[in-house]
N, C-alpha and C positions, 0 to 999 in steps of 0.2 A: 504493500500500500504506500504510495507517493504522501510526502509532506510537504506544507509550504513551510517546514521549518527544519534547519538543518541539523548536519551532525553536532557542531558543538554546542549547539542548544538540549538537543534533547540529552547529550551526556552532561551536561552541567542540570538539567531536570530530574537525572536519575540521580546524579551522585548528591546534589544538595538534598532533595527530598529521601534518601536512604540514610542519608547523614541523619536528619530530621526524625527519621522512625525510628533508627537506632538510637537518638540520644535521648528522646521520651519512654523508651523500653526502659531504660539504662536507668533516666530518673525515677520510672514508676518500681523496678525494683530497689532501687536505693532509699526509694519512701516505705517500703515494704518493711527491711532495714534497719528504720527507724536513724536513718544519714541524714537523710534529710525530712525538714519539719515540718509542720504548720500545714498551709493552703498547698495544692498542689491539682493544677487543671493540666490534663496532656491533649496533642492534640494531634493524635494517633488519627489517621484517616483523611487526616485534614491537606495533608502537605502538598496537594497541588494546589493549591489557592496562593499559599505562598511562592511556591516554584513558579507557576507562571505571572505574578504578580513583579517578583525583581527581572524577570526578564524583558518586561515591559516599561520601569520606569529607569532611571539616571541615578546613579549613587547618590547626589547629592537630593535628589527628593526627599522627603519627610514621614514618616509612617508612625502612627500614634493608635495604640490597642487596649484592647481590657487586659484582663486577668489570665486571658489565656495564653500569654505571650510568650513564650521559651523559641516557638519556632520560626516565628514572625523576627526575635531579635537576633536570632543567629543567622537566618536567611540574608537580612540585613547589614550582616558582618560582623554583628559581635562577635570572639570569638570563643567558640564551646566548652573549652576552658574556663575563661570568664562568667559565664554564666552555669556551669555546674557548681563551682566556687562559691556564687551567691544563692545556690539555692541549698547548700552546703550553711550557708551565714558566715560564709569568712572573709575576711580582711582585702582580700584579691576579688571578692566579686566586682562584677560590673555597677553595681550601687554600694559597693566596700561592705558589703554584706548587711547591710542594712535592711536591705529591701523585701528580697528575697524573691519568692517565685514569681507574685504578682506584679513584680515593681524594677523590672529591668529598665534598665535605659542607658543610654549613650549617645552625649553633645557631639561626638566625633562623627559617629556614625549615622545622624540625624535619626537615631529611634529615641520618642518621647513618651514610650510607655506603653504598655504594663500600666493599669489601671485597674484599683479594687471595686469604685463605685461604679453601681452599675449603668451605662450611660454617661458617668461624667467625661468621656476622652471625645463625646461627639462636638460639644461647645468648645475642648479645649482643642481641638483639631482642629475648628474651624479659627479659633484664636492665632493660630500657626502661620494659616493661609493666608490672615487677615495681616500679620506680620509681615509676608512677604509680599502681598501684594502692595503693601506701604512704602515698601523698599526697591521698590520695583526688577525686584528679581522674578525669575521665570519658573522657578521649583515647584513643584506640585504636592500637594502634601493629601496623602491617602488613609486617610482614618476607618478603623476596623472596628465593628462590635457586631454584638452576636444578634439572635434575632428576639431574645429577650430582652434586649433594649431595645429595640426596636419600638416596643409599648413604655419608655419612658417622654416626661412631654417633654423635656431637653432635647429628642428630635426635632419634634414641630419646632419648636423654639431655632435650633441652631438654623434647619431649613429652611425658613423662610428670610432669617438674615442672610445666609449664604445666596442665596437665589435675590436678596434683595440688591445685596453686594456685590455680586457674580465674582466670587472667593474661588480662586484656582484650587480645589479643593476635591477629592474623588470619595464619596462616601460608600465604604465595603460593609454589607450585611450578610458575614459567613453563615448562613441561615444551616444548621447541622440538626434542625429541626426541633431539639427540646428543651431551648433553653436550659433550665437547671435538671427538670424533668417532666415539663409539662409540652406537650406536642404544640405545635402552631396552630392546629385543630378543635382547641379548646382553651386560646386565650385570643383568637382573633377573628370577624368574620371576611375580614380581608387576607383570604391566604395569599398571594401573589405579593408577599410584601413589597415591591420593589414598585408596584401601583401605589407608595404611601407617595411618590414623587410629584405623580399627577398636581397630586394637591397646592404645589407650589409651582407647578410651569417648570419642574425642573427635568432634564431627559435620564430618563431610568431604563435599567434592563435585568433580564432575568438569566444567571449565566449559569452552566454547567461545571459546579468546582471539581466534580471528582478528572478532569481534562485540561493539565493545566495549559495545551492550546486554545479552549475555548478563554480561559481565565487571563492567559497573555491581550488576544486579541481585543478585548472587552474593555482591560483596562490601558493598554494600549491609545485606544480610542477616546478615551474618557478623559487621559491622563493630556492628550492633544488636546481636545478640546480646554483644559486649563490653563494650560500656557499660551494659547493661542486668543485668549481674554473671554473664552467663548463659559467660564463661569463653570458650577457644580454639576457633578453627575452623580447618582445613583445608583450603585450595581447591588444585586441581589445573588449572591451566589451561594448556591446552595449545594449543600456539601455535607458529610457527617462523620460526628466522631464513633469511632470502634466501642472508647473506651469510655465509661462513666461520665459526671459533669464532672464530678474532682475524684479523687483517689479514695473518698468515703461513700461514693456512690452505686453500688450494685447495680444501677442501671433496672431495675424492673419492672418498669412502664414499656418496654419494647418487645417483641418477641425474638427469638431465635433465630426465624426464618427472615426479618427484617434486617434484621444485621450481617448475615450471610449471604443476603441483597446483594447488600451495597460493598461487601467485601469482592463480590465476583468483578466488582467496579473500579479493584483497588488499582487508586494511578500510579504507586510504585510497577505493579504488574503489567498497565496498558502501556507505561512509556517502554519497560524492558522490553515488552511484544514489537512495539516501535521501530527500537532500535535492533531488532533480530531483525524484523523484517525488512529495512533499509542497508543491512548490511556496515549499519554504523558505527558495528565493535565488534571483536571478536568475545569469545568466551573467557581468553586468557585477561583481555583488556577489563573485562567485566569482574573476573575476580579480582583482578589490580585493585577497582575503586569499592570494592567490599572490604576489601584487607584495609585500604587508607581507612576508610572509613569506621573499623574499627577500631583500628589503631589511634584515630583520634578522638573516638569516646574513653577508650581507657586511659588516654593522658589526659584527657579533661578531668578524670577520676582521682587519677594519680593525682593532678596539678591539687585539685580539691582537697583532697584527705591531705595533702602536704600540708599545707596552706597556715597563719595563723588564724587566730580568731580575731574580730578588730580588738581594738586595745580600748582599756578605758574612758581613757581621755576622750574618745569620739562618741563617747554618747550625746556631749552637747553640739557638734559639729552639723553644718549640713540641716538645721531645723530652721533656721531665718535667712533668707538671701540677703547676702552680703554686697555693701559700694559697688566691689569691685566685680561682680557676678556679670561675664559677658552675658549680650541679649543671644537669642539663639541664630538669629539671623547675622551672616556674616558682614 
């Protein structure tokens, strides 16, 4: 089967998103453990949403998420090190261990979160775009949240200023269906979430996450239309997680046979088919980027368990912004 997308795309597809299921395996048994503590959302199933999402926008764009964030901040370039570290709570995390699962971020790397309230990254994402479009830079800034925000009124709210703005801004609703555990079937009578856009004159679409071609092209498209002054888009993409909403969740609102679904759908599976079938690796080349790729969740581990713990003195650090606190726009 022909692509319109090439070899090294679809091997940097496989190997970031195998990265991605490996290192959420890797966390969920480390919570098992009891290594790592507290909150803990993975985001198993999910990883072509993010695979095709950085191959569609510019490093220097902007991405701001909830709480489900490990895969979105690594995708982005944290590096998995850094972020095993802080979900560890040590001293080397990406938030110096502070933060922790829900609370990744990185000024370098223009990821702004990792967000515990539900809903609140939609207002502060549009806060971002509002920044750059003041500054008259061309950065696009793509804010994620799930489709249980999607019923907080901080949408309508940011929505209608974003559209009233025309905020270079691409808003993602990784719709994975259950919110915490309740289906979209019995907290909404508008299932097409991605029709909430109507509402504001803003152009929405409904896109295919488990393909992360469909999920390139989409935001691709969206992500032009912002820099290009043409204002907010909408995508709905709808996608699902394997594994529970957090690490305490059994999941037992779904059946067996739904979830075995959407596994027969897995995009780890359909890119590898991909790429047999383009002839755009061999087998040997294929176990190469299994071995990297394990080999960099165990030194994430390694890095981790080494690591200190922060020091005392930093309990007060980092709670007030300070004079000298660059703005986030360059």
């Amino acid at each position: 089967m022909q692509t319109p997308f090439g070899k090294e795309t679809y091997l940097y597809w496989y190997e970031i998103m195998l990265l991605l299921r490996r290192f959420e395996e890797k966390a969920g048994q480390l919570y098992g453990m009891q290594k790592i503590r507290g909150f803990c959302h993975l985001y198993i199933g999910q990883e072509a949403v993010a695979a095709g999402t950085m191959t569609a926008i510019r490093e220097d764009d902007n991405v701001i998420t909830a709480y489900r964030d490990h895969a979105l901040a690594i995708a982005k370039g944290i590096a998995p090190k850094l972020c095993m570290a802080e979900l560890y709570g040590k001293a080397t995390g990406c938030t110096k261990g502070k933060g922790g699962s829900m609370h990744f971020f990185s000024k370098e790397k223009r990821f702004f979160g990792g967000h515990g309230i539900v809903g609140g990254q939609i207002g502060m994402g549009a806060g971002i775009a509002f920044a750059e479009q003041y500054h008259g830079s061309d950065k696009a800034t793509l804010c994620f949240f799930g489709d249980g925000a999607a019923r907080q009124g901080m949408l309508h709210e940011t929505f209608n200023m974003a559209v009233l703005w025309q905020l270079p801004i691409v808003f993602i609703c990784e719709n994975n269906h259950y919110a915490m555990g309740t289906s979209v079937e019995r907290t909404s009578k508008v299932l097409d979430i991605y029709r909430l856009a109507d509402a504001y004159d803003m152009p929405g679409d409904s896109v295919d996450g488990m393909a992360p071609e469909e999920v390139h092209k989409s935001v691709e498209r969206a992500v032009r239309r912002a820099r290009e002054g043409g204002g907010p888009t909408f995508l709905e993409i709808k996608t699902y997680r394997y594994r529970g909403h957090s690490m305490s969740d059994p999941a037992k609102y779904r059946t067996k046979e739904e979830l075995e679904g959407y596994k027969e759908k897995d995009p780890l599976t359909q890119v590898l088919k991909s790429i047999t079938d383009n002839n755009f690796a061999t087998k040997e080349e294929i176990e190469h980027i299994n071995e990297k790729v394990k080999m960099e969740v165990d030194e994430a581990v390694q890095f981790a368990e080494e690591s200190p713990a922060p020091d005392a003195s930093e309990l007060y650090k980092d709670i007030y912004m300070q004079e000298d606190y660059p703005f986030i726009v360059d």
